[in-house]
C-alpha positions in Angstrom: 0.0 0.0 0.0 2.8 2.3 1.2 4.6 1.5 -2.3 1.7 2.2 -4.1 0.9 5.4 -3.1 4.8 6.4 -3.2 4.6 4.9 -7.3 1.5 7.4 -7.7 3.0 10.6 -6.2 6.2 9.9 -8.2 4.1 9.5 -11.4 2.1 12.5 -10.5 5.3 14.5 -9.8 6.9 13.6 -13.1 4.3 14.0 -15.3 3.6 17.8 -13.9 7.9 18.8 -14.4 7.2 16.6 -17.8 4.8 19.5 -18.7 7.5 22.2 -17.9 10.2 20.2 -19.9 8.1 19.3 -23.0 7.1 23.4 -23.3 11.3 24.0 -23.0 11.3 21.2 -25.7 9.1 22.6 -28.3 10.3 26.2 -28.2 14.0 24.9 -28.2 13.2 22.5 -31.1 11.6 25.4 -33.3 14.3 27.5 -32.9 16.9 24.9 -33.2 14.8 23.4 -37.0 13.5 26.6 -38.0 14.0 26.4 -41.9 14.8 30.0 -43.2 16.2 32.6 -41.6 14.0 35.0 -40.1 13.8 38.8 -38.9 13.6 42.2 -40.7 14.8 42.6 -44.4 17.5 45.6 -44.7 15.1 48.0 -45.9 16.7 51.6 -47.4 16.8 54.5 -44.6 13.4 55.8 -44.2 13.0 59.4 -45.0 10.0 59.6 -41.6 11.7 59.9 -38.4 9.6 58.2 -35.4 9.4 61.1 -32.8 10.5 59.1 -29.3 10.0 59.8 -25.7 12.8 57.6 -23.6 11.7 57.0 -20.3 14.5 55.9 -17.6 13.0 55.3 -14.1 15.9 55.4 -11.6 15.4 54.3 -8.2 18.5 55.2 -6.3 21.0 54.4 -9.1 23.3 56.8 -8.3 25.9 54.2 -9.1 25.0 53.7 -13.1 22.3 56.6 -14.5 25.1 59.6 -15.3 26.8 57.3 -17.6 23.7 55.6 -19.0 22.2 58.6 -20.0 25.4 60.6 -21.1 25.9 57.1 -23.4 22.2 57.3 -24.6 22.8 61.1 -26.1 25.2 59.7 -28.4 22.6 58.8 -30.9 22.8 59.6 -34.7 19.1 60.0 -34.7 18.1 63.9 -35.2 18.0 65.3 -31.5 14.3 67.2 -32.3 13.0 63.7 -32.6 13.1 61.9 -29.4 13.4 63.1 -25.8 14.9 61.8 -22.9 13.0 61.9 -19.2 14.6 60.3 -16.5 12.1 60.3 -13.1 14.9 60.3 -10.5 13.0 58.0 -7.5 15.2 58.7 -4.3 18.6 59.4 -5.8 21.3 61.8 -4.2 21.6 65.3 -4.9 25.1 65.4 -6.5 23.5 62.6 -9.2 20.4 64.8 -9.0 23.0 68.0 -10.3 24.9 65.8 -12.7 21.4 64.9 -14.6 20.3 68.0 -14.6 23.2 69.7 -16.3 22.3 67.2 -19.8 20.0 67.7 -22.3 17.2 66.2 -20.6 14.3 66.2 -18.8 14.6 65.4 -15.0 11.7 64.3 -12.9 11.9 64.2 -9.1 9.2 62.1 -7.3 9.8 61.1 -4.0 7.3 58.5 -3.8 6.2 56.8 -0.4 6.6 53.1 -1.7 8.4 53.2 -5.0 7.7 50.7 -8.1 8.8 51.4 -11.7 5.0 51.5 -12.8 4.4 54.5 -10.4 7.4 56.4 -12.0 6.3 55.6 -15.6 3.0 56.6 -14.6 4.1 59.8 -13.0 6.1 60.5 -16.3 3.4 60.2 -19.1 1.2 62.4 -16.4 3.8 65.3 -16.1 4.3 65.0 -20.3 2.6 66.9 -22.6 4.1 66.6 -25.8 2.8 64.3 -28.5 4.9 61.3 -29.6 4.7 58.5 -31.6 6.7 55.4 -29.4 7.8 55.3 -26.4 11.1 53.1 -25.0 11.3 51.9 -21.7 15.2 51.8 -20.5 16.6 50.7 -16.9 19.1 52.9 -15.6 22.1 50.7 -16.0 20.8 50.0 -20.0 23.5 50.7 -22.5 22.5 51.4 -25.8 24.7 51.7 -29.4 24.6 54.9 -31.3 22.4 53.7 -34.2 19.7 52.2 -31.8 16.5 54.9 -32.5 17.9 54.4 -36.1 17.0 50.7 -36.1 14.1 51.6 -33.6 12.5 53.5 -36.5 13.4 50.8 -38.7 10.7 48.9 -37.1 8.0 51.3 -36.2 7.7 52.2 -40.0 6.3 48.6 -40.6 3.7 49.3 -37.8 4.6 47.4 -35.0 2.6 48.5 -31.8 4.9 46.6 -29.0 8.7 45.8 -29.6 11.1 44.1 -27.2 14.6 44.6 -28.1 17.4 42.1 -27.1 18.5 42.5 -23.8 22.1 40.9 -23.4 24.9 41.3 -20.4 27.7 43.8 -20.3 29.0 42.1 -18.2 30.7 38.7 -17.5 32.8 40.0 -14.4 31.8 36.8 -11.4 30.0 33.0 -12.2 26.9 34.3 -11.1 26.8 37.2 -13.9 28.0 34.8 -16.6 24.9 32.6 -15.6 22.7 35.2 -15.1 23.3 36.2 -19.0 23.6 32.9 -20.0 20.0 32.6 -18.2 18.5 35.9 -20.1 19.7 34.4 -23.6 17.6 31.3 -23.1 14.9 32.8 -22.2 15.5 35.4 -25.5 15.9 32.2 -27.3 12.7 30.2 -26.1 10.0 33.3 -25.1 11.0 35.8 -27.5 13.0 34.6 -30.9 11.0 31.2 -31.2 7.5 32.4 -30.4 7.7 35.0 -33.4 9.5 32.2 -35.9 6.3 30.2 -35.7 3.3 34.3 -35.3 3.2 33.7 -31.6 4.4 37.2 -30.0 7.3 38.1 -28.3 7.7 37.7 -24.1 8.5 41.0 -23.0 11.3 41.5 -20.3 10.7 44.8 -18.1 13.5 47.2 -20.8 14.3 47.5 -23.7 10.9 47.9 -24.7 9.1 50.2 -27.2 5.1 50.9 -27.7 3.1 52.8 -29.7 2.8 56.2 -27.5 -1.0 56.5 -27.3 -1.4 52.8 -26.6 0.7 53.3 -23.4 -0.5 56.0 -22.5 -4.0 54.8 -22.4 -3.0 51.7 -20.5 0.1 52.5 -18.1 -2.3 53.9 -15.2 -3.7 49.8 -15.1 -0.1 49.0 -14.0 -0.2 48.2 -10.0 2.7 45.6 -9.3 6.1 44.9 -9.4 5.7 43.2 -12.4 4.9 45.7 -14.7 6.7 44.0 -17.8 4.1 40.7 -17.2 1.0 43.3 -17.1 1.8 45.0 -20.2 2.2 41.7 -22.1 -1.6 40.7 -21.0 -2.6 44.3 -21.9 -1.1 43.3 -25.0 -2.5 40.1 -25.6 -5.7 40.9 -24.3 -6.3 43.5 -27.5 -4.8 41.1 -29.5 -1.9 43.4 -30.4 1.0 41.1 -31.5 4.9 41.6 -29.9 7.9 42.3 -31.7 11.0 41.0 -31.1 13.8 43.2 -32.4 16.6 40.4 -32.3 19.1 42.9 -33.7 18.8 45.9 -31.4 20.9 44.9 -28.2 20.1 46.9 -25.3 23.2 45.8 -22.9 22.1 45.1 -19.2 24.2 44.8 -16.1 24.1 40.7 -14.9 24.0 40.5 -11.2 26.7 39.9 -9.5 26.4 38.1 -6.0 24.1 35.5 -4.7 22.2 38.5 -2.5 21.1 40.6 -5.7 20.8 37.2 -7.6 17.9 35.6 -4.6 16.5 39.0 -4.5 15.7 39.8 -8.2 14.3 35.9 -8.6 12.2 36.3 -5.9 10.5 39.3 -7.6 10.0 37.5 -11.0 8.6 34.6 -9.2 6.4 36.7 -7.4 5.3 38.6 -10.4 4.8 35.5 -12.5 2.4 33.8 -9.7 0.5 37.0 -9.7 0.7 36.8 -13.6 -1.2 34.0 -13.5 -3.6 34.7 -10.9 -5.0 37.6 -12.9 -4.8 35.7 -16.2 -6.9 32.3 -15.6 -10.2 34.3 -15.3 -9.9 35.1 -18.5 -8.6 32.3 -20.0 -11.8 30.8 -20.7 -13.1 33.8 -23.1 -9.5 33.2 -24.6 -10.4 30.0 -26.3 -13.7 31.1 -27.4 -12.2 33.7 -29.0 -9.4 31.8 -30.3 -6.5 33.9 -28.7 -3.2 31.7 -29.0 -0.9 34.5 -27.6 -2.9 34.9 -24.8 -3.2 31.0 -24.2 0.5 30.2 -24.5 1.5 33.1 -21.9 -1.1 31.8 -19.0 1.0 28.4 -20.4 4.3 30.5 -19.5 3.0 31.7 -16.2 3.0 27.7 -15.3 6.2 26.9 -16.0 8.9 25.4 -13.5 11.6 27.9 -13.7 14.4 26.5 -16.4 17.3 26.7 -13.4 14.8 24.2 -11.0 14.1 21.9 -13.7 18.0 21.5 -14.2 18.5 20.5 -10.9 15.2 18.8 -9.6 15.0 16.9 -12.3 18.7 15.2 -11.7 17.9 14.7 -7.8 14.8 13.0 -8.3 16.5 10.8 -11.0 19.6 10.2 -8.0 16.5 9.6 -5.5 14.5 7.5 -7.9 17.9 5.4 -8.7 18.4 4.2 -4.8 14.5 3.6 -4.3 13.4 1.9 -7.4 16.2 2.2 -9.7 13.5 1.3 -12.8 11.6 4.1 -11.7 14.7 6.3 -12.4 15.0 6.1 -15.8 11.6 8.2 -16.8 13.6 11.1 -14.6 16.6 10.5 -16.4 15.0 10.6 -19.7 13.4 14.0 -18.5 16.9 15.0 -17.2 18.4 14.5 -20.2 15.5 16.4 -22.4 16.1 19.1 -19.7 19.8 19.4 -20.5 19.6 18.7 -24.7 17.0 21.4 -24.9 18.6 24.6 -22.6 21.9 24.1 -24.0 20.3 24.5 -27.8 19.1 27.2 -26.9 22.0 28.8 -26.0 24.0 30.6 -28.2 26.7 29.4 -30.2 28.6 32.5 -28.9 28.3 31.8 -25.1 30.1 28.1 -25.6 33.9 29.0 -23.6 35.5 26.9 -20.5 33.7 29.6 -17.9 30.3 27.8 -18.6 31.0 24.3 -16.9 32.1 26.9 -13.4 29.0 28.1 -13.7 27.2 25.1 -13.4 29.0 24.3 -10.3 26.9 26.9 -8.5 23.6 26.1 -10.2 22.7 23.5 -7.1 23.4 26.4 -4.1 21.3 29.5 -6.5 18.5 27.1 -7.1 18.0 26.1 -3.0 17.6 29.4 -2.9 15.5 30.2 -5.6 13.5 27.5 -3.6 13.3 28.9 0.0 12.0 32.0 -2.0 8.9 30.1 -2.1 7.8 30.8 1.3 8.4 34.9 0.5 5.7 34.9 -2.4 3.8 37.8 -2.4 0.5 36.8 -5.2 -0.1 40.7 -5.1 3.5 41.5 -5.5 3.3 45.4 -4.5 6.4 45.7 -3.4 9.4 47.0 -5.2 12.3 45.3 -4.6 15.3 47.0 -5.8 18.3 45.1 -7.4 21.6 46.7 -6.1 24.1 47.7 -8.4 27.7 46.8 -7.6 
């Protein structure tokens, strides 16, 4: 009897990480098959110029936002067609003085509990100018000179929501180096696969770009931490399709120590439960009406995080081989689908010697990523901030 009911829980509990794999599966197989190359044609330089508002909330990033934005106003795009607004949450008055010496606008809000979607909201409410997109930056976002260039690229051909590719600039400890590793799967399986096969693009919190009045209608229904995840079901609900701009990088800072590495999981884990909450209410009116996008992201919200599958996976397939070593070899089999399918989807690029060190802390992150359980907050309201090192 005791066996029994031990055989059913371990069928149970492999069939439910079997979902999570076979999802990691697909994506990685579409993108690893996909038969012609895909993304934008070289078109010749448009002769309209996309007028641009930048937003770049900073919440006390004293550390990073002088050099971000003096970076940003290198552009070659014509400086009477975009504007930059940084809403400066909470930052010292020296970096306060440094901003405000640039070509720029400079908000101040001193907000009593501070979130990026109150200081986006505050910033379309102070504007009134008229623009055509808007880009969402994070303060420690790098950008190339010819970025609004290929931004208007894009926007000619009518595309309502873009997400740019987000990559590290920085490969400085193991945990960075697996924290970009990390992003480029998730760029490979939520972003670049999805729009090979029509399904949109998973958005990722910057780098992003919308269609001005369309955010500006729709940012004051942001109320979470997880203001990237809202704006994607905004999206989807309205049936607007995603972009992803493969070739505009938007370089991010990768964190660097386990603190900022527990912390910044334990808000997407948060935001992707509350994700989901809000999302299966709807779901039903979402197959009557025949919305994919909308269906494959409540899908996403399900998901076993890729770093948990790793390494749950290969200790239930240790477990399994002591206690019934025939039971083992379905968790193997999943193990090894696990493994075949992250490491297609990363790069070619990212292959070196530092990868196999960085595994070697994937056991200790992932313990952590699951005593973060207990801190889920479903109504994630709370900002918590990502130091910068």
């Amino acid at each position: 009897m005791i066996w029994t009911t031990i055989h059913t829980l371990d069928i149970i509990l492999w069939l439910f990480t079997a979902c999570s794999v076979a999802y990691v599966a697909l994506y990685a197989l579409i993108y690893l098959f996909h038969w012609k190359k895909h993304g934008l044609a070289q078109a010749e330089e448009s002769s309209v110029k996309t007028k641009f508002l930048v937003l770049y909330p900073a919440y006390r990033e004293d550390k990073v936002i002088v050099n971000s934005i003096k970076t940003f106003l290198q552009q070659d795009y014509p400086t009477d067609r975009y504007h930059l607004v940084v809403i400066s949450d909470h930052q010292k008055r020296a970096t306060n003085e440094s901003l405000s010496l640039l070509p720029i606008t400079l908000l101040k809000p001193n907000f009593m509990k501070s979130s990026k979607a109150k200081a986006l909201q505050h910033a379309i409410e102070c504007n009134n100018e008229q623009y055509d997109y808007v880009v969402i930056l994070d303060a420690d976002n790098v950008v190339e000179p010819n970025f609004l260039s290929l931004l208007n690229d894009i926007t000619q051909r009518g595309y309502k929501a873009i997400q740019c590719h987000r990559c590290a600039k920085n490969s400085d400890s193991a945990i960075s180096i697996l924290d970009g590793i990390s992003e480029e799967i998730n760029n490979t399986l939520f972003r670049k696969s999805h729009n090979i096969i029509g399904l949109s693009s998973a958005l990722i919190g910057s780098g992003m770009c919308f269609s001005y009045p369309w955010f500006k209608d729709n940012v004051a229904n942001l109320s979470t931490a997880g203001e990237d995840r809202e704006l994607e079901v905004l999206l989807l609900k309205q049936d607007i399709y995603i972009k992803y701009a493969e070739h505009i990088p938007v370089f991010d800072e990768k964190v660097s120590n386990e603190e900022n590495f527990q912390r910044q999981r334990q808000r997407w884990m948060s935001a992707q439960v509350h994700c989901l909450l809000s999302m299966l209410p709807y779901l039903p009116k979402a197959f009557i009406k025949g919305n994919i996008n909308f269906i494959d992201k409540t899908i996403q919200q399900m998901l076993i995080p890729r770093s948990m599958l790793v390494v749950c996976t290969f200790a239930m397939s240790l477990l399994a081989s002591v206690i019934a070593p025939w039971w083992s070899l379905k968790w193997w089999a999943l193990f090894l689908v696990t493994c075949l399918s992250l490491l297609f989807a990363v790069p070619y690029k990212m292959y070196s010697k530092s990868i196999p060190s960085t595994l070697t802390i994937l056991p200790k992150l992932t313990w952590k990523m699951l005593k973060n359980l207990r801190h889920i907050d479903h109504k994630n309201k709370e900002f918590l901030h990502t130091k910068h090192e």
